[in-house]
C-alpha distance (Angstrom), angle and dihedral (degrees) to the residues before:
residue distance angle dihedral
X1 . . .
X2 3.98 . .
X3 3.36 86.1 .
X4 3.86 116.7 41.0
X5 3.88 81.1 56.3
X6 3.98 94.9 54.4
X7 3.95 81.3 47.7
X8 4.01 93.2 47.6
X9 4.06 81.1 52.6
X10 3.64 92.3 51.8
X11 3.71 90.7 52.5
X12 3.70 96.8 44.8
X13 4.49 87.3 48.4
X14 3.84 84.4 56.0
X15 3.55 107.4 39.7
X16 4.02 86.1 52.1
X17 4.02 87.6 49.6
X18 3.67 83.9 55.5
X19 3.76 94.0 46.1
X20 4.14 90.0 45.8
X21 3.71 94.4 41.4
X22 3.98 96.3 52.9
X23 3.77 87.6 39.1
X24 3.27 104.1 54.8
X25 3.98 90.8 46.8
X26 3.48 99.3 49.9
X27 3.87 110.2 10.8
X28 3.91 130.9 -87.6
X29 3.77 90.4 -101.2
X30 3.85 102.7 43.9
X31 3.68 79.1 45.3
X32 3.50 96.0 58.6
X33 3.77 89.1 35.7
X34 3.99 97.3 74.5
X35 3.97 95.2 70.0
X36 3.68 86.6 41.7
X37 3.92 91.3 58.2
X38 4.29 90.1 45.0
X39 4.07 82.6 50.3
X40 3.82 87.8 49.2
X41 4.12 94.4 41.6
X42 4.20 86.2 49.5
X43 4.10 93.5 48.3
X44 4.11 92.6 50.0
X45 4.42 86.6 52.5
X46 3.68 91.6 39.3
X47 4.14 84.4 57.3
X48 3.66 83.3 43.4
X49 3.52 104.2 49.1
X50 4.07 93.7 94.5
X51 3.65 96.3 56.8
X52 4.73 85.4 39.9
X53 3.67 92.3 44.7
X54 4.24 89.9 58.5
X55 3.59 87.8 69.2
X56 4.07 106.3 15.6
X57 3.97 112.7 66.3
X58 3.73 110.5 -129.4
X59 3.82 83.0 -124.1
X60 3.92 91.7 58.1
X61 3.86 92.4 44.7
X62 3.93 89.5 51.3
X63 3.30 88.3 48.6
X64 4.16 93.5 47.0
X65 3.63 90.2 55.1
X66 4.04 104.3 39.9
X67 3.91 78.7 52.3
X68 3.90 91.9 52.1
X69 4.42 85.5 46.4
X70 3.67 97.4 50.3
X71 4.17 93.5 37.8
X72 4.33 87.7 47.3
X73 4.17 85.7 45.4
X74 3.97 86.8 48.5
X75 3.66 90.2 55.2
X76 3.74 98.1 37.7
X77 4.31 87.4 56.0
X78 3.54 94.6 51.0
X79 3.84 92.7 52.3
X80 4.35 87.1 45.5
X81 4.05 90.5 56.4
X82 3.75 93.8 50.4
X83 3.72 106.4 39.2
X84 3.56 104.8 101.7
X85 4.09 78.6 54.5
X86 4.02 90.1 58.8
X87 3.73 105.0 34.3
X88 3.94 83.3 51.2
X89 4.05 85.4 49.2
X90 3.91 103.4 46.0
X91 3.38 100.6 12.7
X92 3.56 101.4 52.9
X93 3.68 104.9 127.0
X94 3.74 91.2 57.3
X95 3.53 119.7 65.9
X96 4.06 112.1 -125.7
X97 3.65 127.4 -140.0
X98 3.77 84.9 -124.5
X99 3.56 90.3 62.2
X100 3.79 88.8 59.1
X101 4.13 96.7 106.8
X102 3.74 94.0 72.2
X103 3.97 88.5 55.0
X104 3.49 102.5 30.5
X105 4.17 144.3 48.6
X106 4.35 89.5 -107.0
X107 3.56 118.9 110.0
X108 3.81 115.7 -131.0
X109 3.55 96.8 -121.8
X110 3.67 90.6 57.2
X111 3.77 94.8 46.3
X112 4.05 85.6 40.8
X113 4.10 91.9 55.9
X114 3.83 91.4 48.5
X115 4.17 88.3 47.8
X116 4.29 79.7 50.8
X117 3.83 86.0 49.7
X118 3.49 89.8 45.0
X119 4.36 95.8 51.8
X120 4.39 81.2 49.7
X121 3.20 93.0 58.2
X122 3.91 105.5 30.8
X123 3.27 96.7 52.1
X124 3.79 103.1 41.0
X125 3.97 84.0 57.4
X126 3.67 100.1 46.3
X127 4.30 94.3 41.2
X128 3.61 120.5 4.1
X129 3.77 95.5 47.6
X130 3.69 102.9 52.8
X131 3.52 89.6 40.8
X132 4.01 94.3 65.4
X133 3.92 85.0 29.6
X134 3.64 89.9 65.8
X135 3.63 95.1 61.0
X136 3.46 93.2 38.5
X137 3.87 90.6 56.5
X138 4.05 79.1 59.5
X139 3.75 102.2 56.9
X140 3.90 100.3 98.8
X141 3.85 92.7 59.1
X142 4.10 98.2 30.2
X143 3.56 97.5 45.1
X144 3.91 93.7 -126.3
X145 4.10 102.9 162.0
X146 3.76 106.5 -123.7
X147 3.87 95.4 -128.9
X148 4.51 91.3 57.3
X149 4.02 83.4 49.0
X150 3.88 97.7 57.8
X151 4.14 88.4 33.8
X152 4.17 78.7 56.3
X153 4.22 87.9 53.8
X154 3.86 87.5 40.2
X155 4.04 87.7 48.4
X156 4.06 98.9 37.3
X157 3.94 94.2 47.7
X158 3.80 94.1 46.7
X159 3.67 84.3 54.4
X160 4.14 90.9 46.8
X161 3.79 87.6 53.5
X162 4.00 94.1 47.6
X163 3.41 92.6 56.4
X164 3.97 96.8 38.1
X165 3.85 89.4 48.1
X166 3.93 97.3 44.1
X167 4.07 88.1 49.1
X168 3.53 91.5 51.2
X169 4.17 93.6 43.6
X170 3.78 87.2 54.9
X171 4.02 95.5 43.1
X172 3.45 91.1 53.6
X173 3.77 93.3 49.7
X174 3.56 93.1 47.6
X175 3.57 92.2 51.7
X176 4.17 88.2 52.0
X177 3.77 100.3 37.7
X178 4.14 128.2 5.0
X179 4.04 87.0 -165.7
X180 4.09 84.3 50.2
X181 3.78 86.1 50.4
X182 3.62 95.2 48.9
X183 4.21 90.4 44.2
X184 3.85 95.7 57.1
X185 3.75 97.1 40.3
X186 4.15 84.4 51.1
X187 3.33 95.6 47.8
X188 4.28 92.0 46.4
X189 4.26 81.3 45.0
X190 3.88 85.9 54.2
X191 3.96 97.5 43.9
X192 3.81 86.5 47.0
X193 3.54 91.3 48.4
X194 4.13 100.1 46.5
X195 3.56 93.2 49.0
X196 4.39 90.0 47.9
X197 3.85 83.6 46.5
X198 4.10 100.4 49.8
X199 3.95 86.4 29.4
X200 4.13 75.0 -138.6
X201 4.03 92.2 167.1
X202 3.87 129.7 -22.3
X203 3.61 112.1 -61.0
X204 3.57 96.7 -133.4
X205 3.95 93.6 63.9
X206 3.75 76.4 69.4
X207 4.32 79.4 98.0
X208 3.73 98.6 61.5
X209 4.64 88.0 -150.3
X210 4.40 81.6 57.8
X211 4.11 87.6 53.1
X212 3.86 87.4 37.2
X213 3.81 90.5 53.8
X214 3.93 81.9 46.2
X215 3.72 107.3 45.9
X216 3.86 107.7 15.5
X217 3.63 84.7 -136.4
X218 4.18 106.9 150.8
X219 3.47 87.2 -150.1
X220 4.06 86.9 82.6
X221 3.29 98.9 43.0
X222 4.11 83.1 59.5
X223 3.49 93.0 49.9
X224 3.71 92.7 45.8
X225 4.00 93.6 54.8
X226 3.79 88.3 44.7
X227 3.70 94.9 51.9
X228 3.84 90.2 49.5
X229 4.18 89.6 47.0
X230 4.17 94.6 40.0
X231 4.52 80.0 50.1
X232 3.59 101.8 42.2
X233 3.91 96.3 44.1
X234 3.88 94.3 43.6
X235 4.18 86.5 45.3
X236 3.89 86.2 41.6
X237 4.10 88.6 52.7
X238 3.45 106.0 47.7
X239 3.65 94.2 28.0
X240 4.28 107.1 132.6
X241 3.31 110.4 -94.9
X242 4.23 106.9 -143.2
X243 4.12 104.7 161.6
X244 3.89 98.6 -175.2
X245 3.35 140.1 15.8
X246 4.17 120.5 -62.5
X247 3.63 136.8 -141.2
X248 3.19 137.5 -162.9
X249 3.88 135.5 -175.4
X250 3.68 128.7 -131.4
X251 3.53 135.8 171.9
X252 3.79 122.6 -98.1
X253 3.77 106.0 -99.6
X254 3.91 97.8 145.4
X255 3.66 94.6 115.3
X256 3.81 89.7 43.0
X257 4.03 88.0 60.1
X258 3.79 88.2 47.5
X259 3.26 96.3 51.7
X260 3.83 97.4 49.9
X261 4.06 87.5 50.4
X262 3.75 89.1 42.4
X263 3.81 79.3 125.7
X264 3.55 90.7 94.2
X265 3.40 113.2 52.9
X266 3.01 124.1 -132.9
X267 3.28 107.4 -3.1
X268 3.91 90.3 67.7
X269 3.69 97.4 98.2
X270 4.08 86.0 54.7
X271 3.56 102.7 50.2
X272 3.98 94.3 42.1
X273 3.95 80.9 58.4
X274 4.13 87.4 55.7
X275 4.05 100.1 35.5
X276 4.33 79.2 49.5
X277 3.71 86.0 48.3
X278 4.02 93.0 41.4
X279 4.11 83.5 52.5
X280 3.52 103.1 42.6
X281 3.96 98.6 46.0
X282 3.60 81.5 47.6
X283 3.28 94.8 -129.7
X284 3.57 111.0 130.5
X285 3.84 90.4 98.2
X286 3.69 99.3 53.2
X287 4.23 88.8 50.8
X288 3.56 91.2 52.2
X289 3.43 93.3 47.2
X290 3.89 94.0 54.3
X291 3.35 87.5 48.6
X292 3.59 106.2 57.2
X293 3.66 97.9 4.5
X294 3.78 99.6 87.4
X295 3.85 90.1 44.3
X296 4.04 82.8 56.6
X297 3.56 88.6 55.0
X298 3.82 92.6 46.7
X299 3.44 95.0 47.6
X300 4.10 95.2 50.1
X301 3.91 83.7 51.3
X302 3.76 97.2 54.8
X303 4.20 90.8 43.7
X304 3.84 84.0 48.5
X305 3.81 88.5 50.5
X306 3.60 94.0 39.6
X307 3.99 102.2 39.6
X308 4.13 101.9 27.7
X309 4.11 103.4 28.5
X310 4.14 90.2 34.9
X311 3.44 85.7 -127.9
X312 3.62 110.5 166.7
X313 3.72 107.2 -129.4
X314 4.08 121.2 171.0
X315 3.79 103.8 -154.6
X316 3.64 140.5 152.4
X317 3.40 154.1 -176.8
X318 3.70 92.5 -94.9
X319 3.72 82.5 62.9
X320 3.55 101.6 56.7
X321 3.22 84.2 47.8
X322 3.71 100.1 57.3
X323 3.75 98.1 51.7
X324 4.60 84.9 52.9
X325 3.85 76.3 84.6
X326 3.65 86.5 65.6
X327 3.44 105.1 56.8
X328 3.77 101.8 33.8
X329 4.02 93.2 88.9
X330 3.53 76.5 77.6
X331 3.55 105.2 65.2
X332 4.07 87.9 49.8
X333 3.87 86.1 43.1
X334 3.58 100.5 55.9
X335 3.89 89.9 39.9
X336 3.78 88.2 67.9
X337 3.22 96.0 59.3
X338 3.43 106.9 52.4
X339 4.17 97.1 85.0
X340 3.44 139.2 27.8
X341 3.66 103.4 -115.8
X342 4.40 109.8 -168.1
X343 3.84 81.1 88.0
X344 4.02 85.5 70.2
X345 4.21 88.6 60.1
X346 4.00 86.8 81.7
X347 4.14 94.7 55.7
X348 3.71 127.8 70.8
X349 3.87 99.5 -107.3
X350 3.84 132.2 98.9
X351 3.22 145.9 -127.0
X352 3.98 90.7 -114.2
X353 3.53 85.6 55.6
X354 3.80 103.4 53.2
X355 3.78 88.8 45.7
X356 3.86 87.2 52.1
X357 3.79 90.1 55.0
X358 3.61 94.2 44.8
X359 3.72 88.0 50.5
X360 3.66 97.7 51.1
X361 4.18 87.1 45.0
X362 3.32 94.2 55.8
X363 4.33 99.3 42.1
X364 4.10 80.7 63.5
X365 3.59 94.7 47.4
X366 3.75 90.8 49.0
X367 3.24 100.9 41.8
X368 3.71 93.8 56.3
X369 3.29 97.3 45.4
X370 3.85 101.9 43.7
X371 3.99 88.2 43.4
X372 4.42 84.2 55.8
X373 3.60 96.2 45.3
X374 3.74 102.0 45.4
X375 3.57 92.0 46.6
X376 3.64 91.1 45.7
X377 3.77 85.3 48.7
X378 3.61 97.5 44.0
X379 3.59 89.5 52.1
X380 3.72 96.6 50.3
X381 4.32 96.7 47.5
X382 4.02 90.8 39.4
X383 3.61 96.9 -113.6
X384 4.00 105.9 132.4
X385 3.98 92.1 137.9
X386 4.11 92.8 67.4
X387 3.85 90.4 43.0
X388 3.74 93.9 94.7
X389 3.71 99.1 41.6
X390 4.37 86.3 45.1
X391 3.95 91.1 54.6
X392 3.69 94.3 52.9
X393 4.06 101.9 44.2
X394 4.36 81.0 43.6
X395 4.10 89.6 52.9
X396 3.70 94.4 44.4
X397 4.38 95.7 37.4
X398 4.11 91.0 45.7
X399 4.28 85.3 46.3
X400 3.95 89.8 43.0
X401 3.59 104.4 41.0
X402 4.11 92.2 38.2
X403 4.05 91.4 54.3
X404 3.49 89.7 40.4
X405 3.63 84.3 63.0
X406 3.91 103.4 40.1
X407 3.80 82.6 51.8
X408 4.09 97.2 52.5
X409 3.72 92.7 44.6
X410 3.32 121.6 15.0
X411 3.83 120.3 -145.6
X412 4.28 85.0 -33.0
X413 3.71 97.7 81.1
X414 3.46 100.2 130.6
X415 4.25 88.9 61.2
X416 4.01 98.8 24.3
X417 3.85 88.4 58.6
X418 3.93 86.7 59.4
X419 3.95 88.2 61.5
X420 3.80 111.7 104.3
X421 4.19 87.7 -144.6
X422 4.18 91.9 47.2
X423 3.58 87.0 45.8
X424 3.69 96.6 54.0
X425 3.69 93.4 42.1
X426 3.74 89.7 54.9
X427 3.56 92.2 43.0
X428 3.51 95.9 57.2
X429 3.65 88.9 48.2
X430 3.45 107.9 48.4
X431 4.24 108.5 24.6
X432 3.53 93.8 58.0
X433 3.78 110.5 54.1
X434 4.22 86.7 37.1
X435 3.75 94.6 48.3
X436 4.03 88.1 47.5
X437 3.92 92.1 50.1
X438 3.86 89.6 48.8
X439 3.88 90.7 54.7
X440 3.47 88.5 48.7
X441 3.70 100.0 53.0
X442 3.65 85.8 44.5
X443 4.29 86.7 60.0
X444 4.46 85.4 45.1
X445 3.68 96.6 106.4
X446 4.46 93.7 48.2
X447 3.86 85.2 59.3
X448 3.41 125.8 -7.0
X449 3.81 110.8 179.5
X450 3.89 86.3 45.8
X451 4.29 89.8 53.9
X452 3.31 94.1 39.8
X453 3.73 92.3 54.5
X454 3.51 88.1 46.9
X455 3.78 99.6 50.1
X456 3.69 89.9 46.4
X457 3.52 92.0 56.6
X458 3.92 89.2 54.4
X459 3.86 87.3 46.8
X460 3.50 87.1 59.9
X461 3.58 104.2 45.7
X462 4.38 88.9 47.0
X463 3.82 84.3 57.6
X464 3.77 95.3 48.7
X465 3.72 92.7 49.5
X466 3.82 85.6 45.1
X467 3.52 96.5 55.1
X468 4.21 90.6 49.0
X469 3.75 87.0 54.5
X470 3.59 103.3 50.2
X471 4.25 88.9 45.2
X472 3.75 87.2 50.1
X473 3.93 97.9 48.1
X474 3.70 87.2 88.2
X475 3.92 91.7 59.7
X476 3.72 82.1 48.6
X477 3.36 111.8 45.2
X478 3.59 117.8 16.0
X479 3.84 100.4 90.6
X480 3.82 82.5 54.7
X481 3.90 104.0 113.1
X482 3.98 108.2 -143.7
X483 4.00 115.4 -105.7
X484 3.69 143.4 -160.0
């Protein structure tokens, strides 16, 4: 009993770190704020859901969101395994409760499950909740029976903690064993593939909350909570143990980098520091895998649903393409948090001028990387005709959306984002001009030349309101003093 109170303790420590932490970036109200908005977004489709359900089977739109719950928990786990990693990184003036073991008598695993506890719980409050709340703030003029709303928050957060658990399961092993890594994700890639091949059941009841939001049968919902317990405690086991902060020594090739992006000017010297930091962290994986990785995922879905369920889907590269703008926040995101960056008050540089390096950085990492993967992709669904057209809306999109973003926030995207009036800003930037190009390739096969005219023409008005963005992030942001 002792100690299931010392761990409630733990829990309650770090959930009021998180609350202090976000607070005192962005405000307690704007902080507060963010679930509000999700609560908001979820009422204004639960009014809607008449006029969506005409033309969306229920089926499909429980499938939409469960997909949305398990993709969010994915996420969510992968930032839980590596947090000591970034609080350490952009945090490092400021000592962390999960840096506690190399002060204290706590083992890291026991401080790391109560941080695990913490994500649960954090994150179901500040996401999951007011997303079923908003519908369920709806029921007296849709209809919706009470019991089929809180069986949908029963359903969704099952799905949240599949995906949370099952990310952190395979982070841990990866951080153990690569050739582990590589065994479990085969042997998941063969399960998925024998039951596509026999067509044995639907492949979505793979996720036991989906075929308990099917079937009602309580036999899922068992198998869901014992898939998140058997992940969590296996993660939780073998989970590396690192009380304390690390270092590590490495020659000085600074100037070396510079040199070799000499191309330029003089920004080199700047964005040899971040491709050094990008190396070093070793993170250049994990940002090219939340940049393209979701689009993987969304493009195995749609061949599933084309290919498997026959269902007939009219997709192209242009597409793909169109939902790069997406994900590329990510790239910018991630780059922010590699380095703590008061120490760069003391030098004569500017905030403008790190975020132009960082900008530059990332247009050559995602240019080479969305220039591989739509070709690869291309290639693989026979759609070589639309690769020209997809590389230019995924160059202008990734430049728009990514200066958008620099421009809203500065180098503080990770908190800014969490402001209600930064997030409507972006919103109102970004959503609308992606969402119209993704109807619009949708339309490419009734009238090509006509689209394509017409997508070019957005193109081109994205990159002009790129290029006044980027010139005007001086006037924005170079009174801006740099923080920890």
């Amino acid at each position: 009993m002792m100690g299931l109170s010392r761990h409630l303790r733990l829990v309650r420590i770090f959930m009021s770190e998180e609350r202090r932490l976000n607070a005192s970036m962005i405000g307690g109200v704007q902080f507060l704020m963010f679930p509000v908005v999700i609560l908001f977004m979820s009422l204004v489709l639960g009014l809607a859901s008449e006029q969506l359900l005409r033309n969306l089977p229920l089926d499909q739109a429980y499938l939409m969101l469960h997909a949305v719950m398990v993709i969010y928990g994915l996420g969510v786990g992968g930032l839980a395994t590596f947090g000591d990693h970034i609080a350490e990184r952009r945090f490092g003036s400021i000592s962390m409760v999960l840096q506690t073991p190399s002060t204290q008598p706590i083992s890291y695993r026991e401080l790391f499950t109560a941080f695990y506890v913490k994500e649960i719980i954090y994150y179901f409050l500040y996401s999951v909740l007011p997303l079923i709340g908003g519908i369920a703030l709806t029921i007296p003029l849709t209809g919706f029976q009470v019991t089929s709303v809180l069986f949908l928050l029963l359903t969704a957060t099952l799905s949240f903690l599949f995906g949370l658990s099952l990310s952190f399961f395979l982070s841990a092993v990866y951080v153990r064993s690569r050739a582990g890594l590589a065994a479990v994700v085969g042997a998941i890639g063969l399960i998925i593939l024998a039951v596509s091949i026999t067509g044995a059941f639907d492949l979505a009841n793979l996720i036991p909350s989906i075929a308990l939001q099917r079937t009602h049968d309580l036999v899922h919902l068992f198998t869901s909570l014992l898939l998140f317990l058997l992940f969590s405690a296996v993660a939780l086991m073998t989970v590396k143990v690192t009380p304390g902060k690390r270092s590590e020594r490495y020659e000085a090739n600074m100037l070396n980098a510079a040199e070799r992006l000499s191309f330029v000017g003089a920004d080199a010297r700047l964005m040899g520091k971040d491709w050094i930091d990008l190396v070093r962290s070793r993170t250049l994986v994990p940002v090219v895998g939340a940049y393209v990785g979701p689009l993987a995922v969304l493009a195995a879905l749609f061949w599933f649903l084309g290919s498997v369920l026959t269902v007939r889907l009219d997709l192209n590269m242009v597409f793909y393409a169109s939902m790069i703008g997406f994900f590329s926040v990510s790239i910018y995101s991630w780059l922010n948090l590699l380095d703590n960056n008061a120490f760069m008050q003391v030098l004569p540089i500017t905030v403008t001028q790190v975020m132009r390096s960082k900008l530059l950085l990332l247009s050559m990492v995602a240019l080479l990387t969305s220039t591989a993967f739509l070709t690869v992709l291309s290639l693989l669904l026979g759609q070589l005709s639309t690769l020209p057209l997809g590389l230019a809306v995924a160059y202008v999109t990734t430049a728009y959306t990514v200066t958008a973003t620099a421009y809203l926030t500065g180098l503080r995207t990770n908190s800014y984002l969490f402001d209600p009036r930064v997030l409507g800003k972006f919103s109102g930037l970004n959503i609308p001009p992606l969402c119209l190009l993704v109807i619009l390739s949708l339309s490419y096969s009734s009238d090509s030349y006509l689209v394509s005219g017409l997508i070019l023409a957005i193109c081109g008005l994205m990159a002009l309101a790129a290029l006044v963005m980027y010139r005007r992030i001086g006037k924005r942001w170079d009174r801006a003093a740099f923080e920890s």
